[in-house]
N, C-alpha and C positions, 0 to 999 in steps of 0.2 A: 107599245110606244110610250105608255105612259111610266110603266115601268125606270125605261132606262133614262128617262126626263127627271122623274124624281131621282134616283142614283146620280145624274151628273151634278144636280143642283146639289145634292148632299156634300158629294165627296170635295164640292167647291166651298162650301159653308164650310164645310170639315177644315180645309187649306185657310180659308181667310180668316176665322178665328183662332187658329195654330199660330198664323206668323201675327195676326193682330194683338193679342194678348198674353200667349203663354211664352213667348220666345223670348221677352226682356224679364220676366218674371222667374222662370227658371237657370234666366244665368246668373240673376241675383242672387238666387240662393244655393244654387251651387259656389259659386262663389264663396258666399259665406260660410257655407259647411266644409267647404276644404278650407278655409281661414282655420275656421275652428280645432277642425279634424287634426291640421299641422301645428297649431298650439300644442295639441296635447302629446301628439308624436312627433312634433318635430326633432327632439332628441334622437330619439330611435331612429331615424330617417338620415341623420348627420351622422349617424356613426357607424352605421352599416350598408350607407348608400341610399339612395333612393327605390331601386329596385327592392334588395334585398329587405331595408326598412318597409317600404310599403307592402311586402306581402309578410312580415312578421306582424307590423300593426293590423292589417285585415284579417288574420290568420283568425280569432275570437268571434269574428261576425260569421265567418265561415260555420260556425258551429250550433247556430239560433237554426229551432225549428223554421222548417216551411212555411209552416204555417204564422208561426211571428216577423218572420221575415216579410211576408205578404202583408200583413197589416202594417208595417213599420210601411214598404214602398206604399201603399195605400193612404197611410196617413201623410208623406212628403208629397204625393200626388195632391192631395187634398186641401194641403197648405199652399203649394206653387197656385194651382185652380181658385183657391178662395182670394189669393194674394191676388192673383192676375183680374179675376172681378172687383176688388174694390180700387184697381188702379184705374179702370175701366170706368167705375161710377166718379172716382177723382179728378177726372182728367178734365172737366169743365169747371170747376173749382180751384184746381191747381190753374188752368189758363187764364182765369180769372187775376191771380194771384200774381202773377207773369205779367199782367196788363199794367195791374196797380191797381186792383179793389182789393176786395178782403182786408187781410187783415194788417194792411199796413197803420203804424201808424202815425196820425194824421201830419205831425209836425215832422218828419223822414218823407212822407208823401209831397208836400207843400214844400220842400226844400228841392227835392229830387225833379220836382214838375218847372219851379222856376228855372234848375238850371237848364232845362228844355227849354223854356221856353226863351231863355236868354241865349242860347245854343244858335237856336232860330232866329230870333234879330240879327246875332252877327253874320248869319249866313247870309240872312239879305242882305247885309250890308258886303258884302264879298262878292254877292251877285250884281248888287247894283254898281258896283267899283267896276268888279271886270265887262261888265256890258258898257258900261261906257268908255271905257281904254278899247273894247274892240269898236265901237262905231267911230272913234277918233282914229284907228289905226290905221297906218300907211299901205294897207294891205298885204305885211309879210305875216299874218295871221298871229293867232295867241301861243306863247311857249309854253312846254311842258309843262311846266311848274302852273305855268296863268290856266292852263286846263282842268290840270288836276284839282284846284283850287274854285275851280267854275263846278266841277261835276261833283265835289263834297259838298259845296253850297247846295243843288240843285238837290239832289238825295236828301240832304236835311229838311229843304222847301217840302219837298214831294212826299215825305214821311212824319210831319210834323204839323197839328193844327195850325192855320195863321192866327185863333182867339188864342190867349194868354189860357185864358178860363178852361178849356175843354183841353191840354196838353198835359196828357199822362206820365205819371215820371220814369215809366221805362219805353224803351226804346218799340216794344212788341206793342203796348199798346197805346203808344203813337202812331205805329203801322198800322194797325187795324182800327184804329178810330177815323183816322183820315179816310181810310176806305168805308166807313161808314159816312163820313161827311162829305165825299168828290159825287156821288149823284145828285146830293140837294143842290150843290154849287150850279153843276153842271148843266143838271135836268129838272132843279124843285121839286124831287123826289126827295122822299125821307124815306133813306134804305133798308131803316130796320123795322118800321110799318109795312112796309109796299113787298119787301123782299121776300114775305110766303107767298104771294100772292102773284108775283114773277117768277117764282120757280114752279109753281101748277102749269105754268104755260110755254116754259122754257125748253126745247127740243130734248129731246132723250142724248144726245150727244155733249149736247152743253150738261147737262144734269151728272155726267159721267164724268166730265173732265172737272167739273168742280168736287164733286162727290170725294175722286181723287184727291184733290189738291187738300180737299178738310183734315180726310184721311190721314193721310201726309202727315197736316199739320199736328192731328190730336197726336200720333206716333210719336212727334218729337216729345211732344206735352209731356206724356208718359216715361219714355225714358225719362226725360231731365230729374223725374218722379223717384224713379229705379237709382238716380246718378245719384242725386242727394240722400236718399235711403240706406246711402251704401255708405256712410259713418254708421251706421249703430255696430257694425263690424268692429270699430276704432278698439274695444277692450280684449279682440283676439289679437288685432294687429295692424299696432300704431300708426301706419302708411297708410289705411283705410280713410284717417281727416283726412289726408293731403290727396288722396284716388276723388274722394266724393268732390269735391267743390270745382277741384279741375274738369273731372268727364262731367259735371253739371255744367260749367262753362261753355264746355263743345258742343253740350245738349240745346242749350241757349241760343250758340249762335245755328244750328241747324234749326232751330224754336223759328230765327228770322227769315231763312231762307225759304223756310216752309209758307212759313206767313208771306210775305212775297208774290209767293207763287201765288196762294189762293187771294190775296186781292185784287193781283191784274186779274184775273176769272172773274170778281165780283163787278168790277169797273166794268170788263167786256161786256157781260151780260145784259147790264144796264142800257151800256153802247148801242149793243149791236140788238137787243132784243125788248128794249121797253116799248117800242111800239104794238108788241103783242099784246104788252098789258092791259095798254091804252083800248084794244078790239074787242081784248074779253072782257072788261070795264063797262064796254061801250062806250065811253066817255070819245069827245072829240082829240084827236090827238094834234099838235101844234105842225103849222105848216111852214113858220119861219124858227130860225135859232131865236129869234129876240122872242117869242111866245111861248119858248122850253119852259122855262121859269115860273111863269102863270098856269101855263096848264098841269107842270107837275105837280106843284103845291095844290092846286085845285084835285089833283089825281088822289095823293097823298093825301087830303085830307076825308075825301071821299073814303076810301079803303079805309082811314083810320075810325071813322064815325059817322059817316053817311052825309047827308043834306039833302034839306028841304028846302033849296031854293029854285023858286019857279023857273027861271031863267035858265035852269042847267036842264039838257037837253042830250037822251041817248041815240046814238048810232044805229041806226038799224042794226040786226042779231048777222043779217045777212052778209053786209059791208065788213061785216068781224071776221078778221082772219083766224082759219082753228090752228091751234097749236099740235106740231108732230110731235111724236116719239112717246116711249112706253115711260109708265109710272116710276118714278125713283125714289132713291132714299130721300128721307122729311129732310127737309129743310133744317139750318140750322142760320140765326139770323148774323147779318156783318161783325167781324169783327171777334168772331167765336163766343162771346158771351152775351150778344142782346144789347137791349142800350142800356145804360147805367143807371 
C-alpha cells in the first residue's frame, strides 16, 4: 500500500512541476533556436521549399556521433531546466515589479501613483453623480451608458486605495494592496500580520482553492517573464521587439484576472472564517458589527507582538473551535509580495 501512495504522489509531483515550470520555459527557447536555426538557413529553405530545405539543412547534424548528440540534447535539457528554476526563483520579484516596488524609479513611480490616484477622485465623482440622478429618478431606471459609467466607477472604487499615500502606480498593485487593506477596514485586521496565522486554521478546502488561485497567479507572473524575454531574439529576427511587448501585454492582463481571482479568496477567507482565528487566539471574538473594528486591531496587534495588559482575558481552550482539513502549502502573505 505504501508502495503505490508514494508512485501516485510522485508521478503527480512529476505532472505539476512539468506544466508549472518547464512548459513556458521550453517553448521559449525552442522558439528562439528555430529563430536562430532560420536565420541561418533560411536561404536554403526559400529556395528549395521548406521540406526539401529542412531536411538538406538537418542533413550535417545527421552525421554527429551518438554519443555528441546526447551531450548536445543533455546540454539543451540543462539550459531549459536551469532557465525554468531561476524563472521560478523570479517570479516573486518580478511580481513585485508588476505591483510598483523595485526598481522603479521614484519620479515615473510618483507620477504613475497620482495619476491613480486622480483616476479615483473622478470615479467618485461619477459615483456620486450617478447615485444621485438615480435617487432623483422617475423610476424608468439608469440607461446603458449611466450603467456602464456606474460599474467603471465602482471597479476603480473597488480596486484602488481611498489614501492618496498607499496607491500604487499600476493597476496589479492597486488590486492586491486594496486586498490587503478591505480586512482592516472591514474587520481591524491587518492582513498581512494575521494572515499566517489564519491560514494554520483555515479548512483544507479553503487552503486548496486559494493555493490554486496563487498558483494561477505566479503562472501568469512567469510567462509575462517568458513574454518580455523574448526580445533578446530581436538580432535573429526583427519581429521578435514587436512579439515581446505585445504577448507581455496579454501576459499582464491575465497578470489581472488572476489577481482577482485570488483576492476575492483572500476577502472570503477573512469573511467567512476569522472567527476561527479569533478561537485559536483565544481571544474574545466581537458579537456586534460596531465591535469588528476594536476586537480586530486588538487581535492584530496581539499576533503581531503580544501584550501585557491585564485586562485582556483568554477564551477557555474548550469554547475554541478546532480547525478541519489537512496541512497545506505555506502561506504566502496578501497581495503576493508581503507588506511594503
Amino acid at each position: 500500500m505504501i508502495g503505490p501512495l508514494w508512485g501516485g504522489l510522485g508521478g503527480a509531483a512529476v505532472r505539476h512541476w512539468a506544466a508549472r515550470l518547464f512548459t513556458s520555459a521550453a517553448l521559449f527557447w525552442l522558439a528562439g533556436l528555430a529563430l536562430v536555426w532560420y536565420d541561418r538557413h533560411g536561404e536554403l529553405v526559400r529556395e528549395r521549399g521548406w521540406i526539401r530545405g529542412l531536411v538538406a539543412a538537418t542533413r550535417p547534424y545527421e552525421q554527429l556521433p551518438s554519443l555528441v548528440a546526447g551531450v548536445l540534447l543533455l546540454l539543451l535539457m540543462g539550459v531549459v531546466v536551469a532557465s525554468a528554476l531561476a524563472a521560478e526563483l523570479l517570479t516573486l520579484p518580478v511580481l513585485r515589479l508588476l505591483e510598483g516596488y523595485g526598481w522603479w524609479p521614484v519620479p515615473l513611480r510618483r507620477r504613475w501613483s497620482d495619476r491613480r490616484a486622480r483616476a479615483r477622485e473622478e470615479a467618485m465623482a461619477v459615483f456620486q453623480e450617478r447615485s444621485a440622478a438615480l435617487r432623483v429618478a422617475d423610476g424608468s431606471g439608469p440607461t446603458s451608458s449611466a450603467a456602464g459609467a456606474m460599474a467603471r466607477a465602482t471597479r476603480v472604487l473597488r480596486t484602488t486605495p481611498a489614501d492618496p499615500a498607499l496607491v500604487m502606480p499600476t493597476r496589479l498593485g492597486n488590486l492586491l494592496r486594496t486586498a490587503e487593506l478591505r480586512p482592516l477596514r472591514k474587520h481591524g485586521v491587518d492582513a498581512v500580520s494575521c494572515w499566517p496565522h489564519l491560514w494554520l486554521v483555515l479548512p483544507g478546502d479553503s487552503r486548496t482553492e486559494i493555493t490554486s488561485a496563487r498558483s494561477a497567479l505566479d503562472g501568469t507572473v512567469r510567462v509575462w517573464l517568458w513574454s518580455a524575454l523574448f526580445a533578446v531574439w530581436t538580432p535573429w529576427a526583427w519581429w521578435a521587439a514587436l512579439v515581446a511587448p505585445a504577448a507581455a501585454a496579454l501576459a499582464y492582463v491575465n497578470c489581472l484576472r488572476a489577481a482577482g481571482t485570488y483576492t476575492v479568496l483572500l476577502e472570503a477567507a477573512f469573511d467567512v472564517h476569522l472567527p476561527l482565528l479569533y478561537a485559536a487566539a483565544r481571544l474574545p471574538a466581537p458579537r456586534t458589527a460596531a465591535e469588528a473594528v476594536v476586537h480586530g486591531e486588538r487581535l492584530s496587534r496581539y499576533l503581531r507582538e503580544g501584550s501585557d495588559d491585564p485586562e485582556l482575558r483568554f477564551t477557555p481552550v474548550a469554547d475554541a473551535e478546532p480547525a478541519a482539513g489537512p496541512a497545506g502549502t505555506s502561506p504566502t502573505a496578501p497581495g503576493g509580495a508581503g507588506s511594503p
